[in-house]
VEXDREN-2710 file (C-alpha; in Angstrom, 1 decimal):
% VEXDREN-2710
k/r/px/py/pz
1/UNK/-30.3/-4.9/230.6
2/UNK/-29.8/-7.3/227.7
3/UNK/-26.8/-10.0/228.5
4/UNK/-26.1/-12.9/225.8
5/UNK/-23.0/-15.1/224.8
6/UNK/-20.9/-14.1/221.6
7/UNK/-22.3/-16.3/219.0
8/UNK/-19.9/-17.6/216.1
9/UNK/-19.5/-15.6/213.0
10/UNK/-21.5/-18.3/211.0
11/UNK/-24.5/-18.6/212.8
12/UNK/-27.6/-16.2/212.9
13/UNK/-27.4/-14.4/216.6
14/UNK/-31.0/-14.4/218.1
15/UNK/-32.9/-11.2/217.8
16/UNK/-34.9/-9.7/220.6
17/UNK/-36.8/-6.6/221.5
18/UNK/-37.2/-3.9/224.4
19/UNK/-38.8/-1.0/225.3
20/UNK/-36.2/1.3/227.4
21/UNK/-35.6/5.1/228.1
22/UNK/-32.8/6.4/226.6
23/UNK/-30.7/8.7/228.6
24/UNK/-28.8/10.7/226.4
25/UNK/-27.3/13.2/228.9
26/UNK/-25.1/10.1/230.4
27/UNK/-23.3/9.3/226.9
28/UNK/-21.0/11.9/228.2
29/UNK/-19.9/10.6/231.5
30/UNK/-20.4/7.4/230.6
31/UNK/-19.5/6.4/227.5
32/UNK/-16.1/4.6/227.8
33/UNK/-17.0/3.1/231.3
34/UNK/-19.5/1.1/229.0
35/UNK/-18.0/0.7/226.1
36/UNK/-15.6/-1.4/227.8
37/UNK/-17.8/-2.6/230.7
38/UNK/-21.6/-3.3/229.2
39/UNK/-21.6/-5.9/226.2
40/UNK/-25.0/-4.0/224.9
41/UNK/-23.1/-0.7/224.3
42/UNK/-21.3/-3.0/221.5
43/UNK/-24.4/-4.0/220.3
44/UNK/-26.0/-0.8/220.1
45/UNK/-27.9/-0.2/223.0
46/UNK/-27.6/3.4/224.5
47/UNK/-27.3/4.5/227.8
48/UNK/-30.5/4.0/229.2
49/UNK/-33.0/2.6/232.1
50/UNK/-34.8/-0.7/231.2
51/UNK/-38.6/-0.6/231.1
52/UNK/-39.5/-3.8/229.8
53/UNK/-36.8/-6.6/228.7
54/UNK/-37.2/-9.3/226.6
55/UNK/-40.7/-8.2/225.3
56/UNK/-41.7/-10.5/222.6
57/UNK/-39.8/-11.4/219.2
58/UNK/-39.4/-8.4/216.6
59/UNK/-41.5/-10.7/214.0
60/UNK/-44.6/-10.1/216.7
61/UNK/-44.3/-6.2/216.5
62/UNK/-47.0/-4.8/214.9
63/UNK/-48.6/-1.6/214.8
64/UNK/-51.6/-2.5/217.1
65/UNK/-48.4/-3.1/220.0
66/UNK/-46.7/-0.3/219.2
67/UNK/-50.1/1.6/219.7
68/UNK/-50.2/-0.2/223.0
69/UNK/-46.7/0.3/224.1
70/UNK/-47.1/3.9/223.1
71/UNK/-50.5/4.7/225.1
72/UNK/-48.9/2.7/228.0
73/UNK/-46.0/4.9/227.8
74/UNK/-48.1/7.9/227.4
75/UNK/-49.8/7.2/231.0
76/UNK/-47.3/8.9/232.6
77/UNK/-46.0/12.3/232.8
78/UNK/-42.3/14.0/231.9
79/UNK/-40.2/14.0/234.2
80/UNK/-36.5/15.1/235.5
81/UNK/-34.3/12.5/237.3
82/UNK/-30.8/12.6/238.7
83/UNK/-28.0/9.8/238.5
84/UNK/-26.3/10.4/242.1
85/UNK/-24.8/7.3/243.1
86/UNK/-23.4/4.2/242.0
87/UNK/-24.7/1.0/243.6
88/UNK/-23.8/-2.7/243.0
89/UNK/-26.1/-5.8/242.4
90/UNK/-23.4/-8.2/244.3
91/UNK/-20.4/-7.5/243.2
92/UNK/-21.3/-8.4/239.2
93/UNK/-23.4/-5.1/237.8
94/UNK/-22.5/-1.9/239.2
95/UNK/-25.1/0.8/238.2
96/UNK/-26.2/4.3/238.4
97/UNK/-29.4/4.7/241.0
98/UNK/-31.9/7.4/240.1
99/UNK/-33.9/9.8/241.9
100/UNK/-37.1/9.9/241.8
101/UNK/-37.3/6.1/241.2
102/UNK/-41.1/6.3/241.5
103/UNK/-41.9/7.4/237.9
104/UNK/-39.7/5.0/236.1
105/UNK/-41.8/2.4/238.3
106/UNK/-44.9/3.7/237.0
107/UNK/-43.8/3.5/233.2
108/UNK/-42.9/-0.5/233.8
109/UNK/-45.8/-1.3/235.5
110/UNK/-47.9/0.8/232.7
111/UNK/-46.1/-1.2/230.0
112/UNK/-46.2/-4.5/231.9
113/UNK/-49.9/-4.3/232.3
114/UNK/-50.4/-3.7/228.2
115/UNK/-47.8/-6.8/228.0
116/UNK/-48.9/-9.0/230.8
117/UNK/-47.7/-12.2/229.3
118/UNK/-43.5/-10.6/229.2
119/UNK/-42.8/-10.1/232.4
120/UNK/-39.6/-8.0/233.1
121/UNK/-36.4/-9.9/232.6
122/UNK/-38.9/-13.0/232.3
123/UNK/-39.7/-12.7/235.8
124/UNK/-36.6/-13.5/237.4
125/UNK/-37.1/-10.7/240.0
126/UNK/-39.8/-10.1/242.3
127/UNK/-38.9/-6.2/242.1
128/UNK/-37.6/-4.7/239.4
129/UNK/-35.1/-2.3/240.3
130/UNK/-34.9/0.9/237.7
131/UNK/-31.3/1.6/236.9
132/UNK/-28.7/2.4/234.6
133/UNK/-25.9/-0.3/234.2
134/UNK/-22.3/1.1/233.6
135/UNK/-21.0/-2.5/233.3
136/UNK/-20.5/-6.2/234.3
137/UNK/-17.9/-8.4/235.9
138/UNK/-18.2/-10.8/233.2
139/UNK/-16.6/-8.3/230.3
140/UNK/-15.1/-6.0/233.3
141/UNK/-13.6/-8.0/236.3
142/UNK/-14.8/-6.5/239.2
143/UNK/-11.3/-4.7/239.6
144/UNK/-12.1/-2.3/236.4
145/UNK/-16.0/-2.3/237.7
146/UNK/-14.7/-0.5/241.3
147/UNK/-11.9/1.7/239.2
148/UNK/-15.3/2.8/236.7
149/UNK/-16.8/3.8/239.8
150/UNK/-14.0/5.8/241.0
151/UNK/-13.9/7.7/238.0
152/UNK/-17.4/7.9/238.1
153/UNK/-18.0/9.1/241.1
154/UNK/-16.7/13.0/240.7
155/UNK/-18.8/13.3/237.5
156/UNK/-21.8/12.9/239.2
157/UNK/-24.9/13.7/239.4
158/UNK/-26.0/13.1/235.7
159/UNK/-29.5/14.4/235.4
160/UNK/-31.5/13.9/232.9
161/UNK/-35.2/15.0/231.6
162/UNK/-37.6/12.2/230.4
163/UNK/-39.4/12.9/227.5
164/UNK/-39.3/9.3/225.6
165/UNK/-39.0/6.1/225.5
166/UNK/-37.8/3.5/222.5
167/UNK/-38.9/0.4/221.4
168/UNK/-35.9/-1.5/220.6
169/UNK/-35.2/-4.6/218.7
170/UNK/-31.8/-6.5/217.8
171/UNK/-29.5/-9.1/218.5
172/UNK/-25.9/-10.2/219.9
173/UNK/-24.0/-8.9/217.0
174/UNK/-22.0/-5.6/217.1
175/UNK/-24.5/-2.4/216.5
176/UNK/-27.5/-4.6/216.0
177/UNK/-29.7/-2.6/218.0
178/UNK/-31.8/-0.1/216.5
179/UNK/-34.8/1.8/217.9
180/UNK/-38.2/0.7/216.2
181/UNK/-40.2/3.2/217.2
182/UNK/-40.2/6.5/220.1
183/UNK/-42.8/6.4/222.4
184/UNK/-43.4/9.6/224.1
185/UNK/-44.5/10.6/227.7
186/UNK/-47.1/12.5/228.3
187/UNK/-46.3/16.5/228.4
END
């Protein structure tokens, strides 16, 4: 998900926003792999699968967006998902792919069509691959990324239930993240 440099004790880190799905049932399994691995479990950021990143600054959020993000949100239907495999994106971000992917597709395209103008990860990717990131080489080495996935790869599946998802704002800085508001599924 959300990547950024350490910024030095005296200046102000920049803040940022997102609207993700927590998945609580992977804290569990995967807690230490990121808490070593994935800067944003410093900052804050739970396990989770990215729906929209960056979105736009927190000083934009108002209520009429959060009514938006929520009735975007609300466009689709609960669901269960599983966490069977790992899977790589080179050999820099190893991840956690889910099945089904097809609902988590429908929640980004239902939120990027209320936010047009923030493409996901500023449009960098043509498709926009749902997934939960266990870490990166840049914190990791890719040596502790393939010995996360070996210890990973007992304790799966993870499966989850999809009730939820947050809107998210913070910054760099150590436990900046905090969840603005929840934005539930439809039953």
């Amino acid at each position: 998900m959300m990547r950024g440099m350490s910024v030095p004790p005296d200046e102000q880190p920049p803040t940022e926003t997102a609207i993700l799905v927590p998945i609580p049932d992977g804290e569990p399994v995967l807690g230490r792999y990121r808490a070593a691995l994935d800067q944003a479990a410093g900052w804050g950021v739970p396990a989770h699968v990215t729906i929209l990143y960056p979105l736009m600054p927190p000083e934009k959020i108002t209520d009429a967006v959060i009514s938006s993000a929520s009735a975007a949100v609300a466009s689709v239907g609960s669901f269960d998902c599983e966490f069977a495999r790992t899977e790589w994106f080179g050999q820099e971000v190893l991840w956690l792919a889910l099945k089904p992917d097809k609902p988590f597709r429908a929640l980004i395209s239902a939120v990027g069509a209320a936010f047009p103008q923030f493409p996901p990860y500023g449009g960098a990717h043509e498709d926009v691959m749902p997934h939960l990131t266990v870490g990166d080489v840049p914190l990791g080495g890719v040596e502790q990324l393939q010995a996360a996935e070996a210890g990973l790869k007992p304790a799966l599946p993870i499966r989850a239930r999809v009730t939820r998802a947050w809107l998210m704002t913070g910054s760099t800085a150590p436990a900046s993240w905090h969840m603005v508001a929840e934005l539930p599924l439809a039953p």
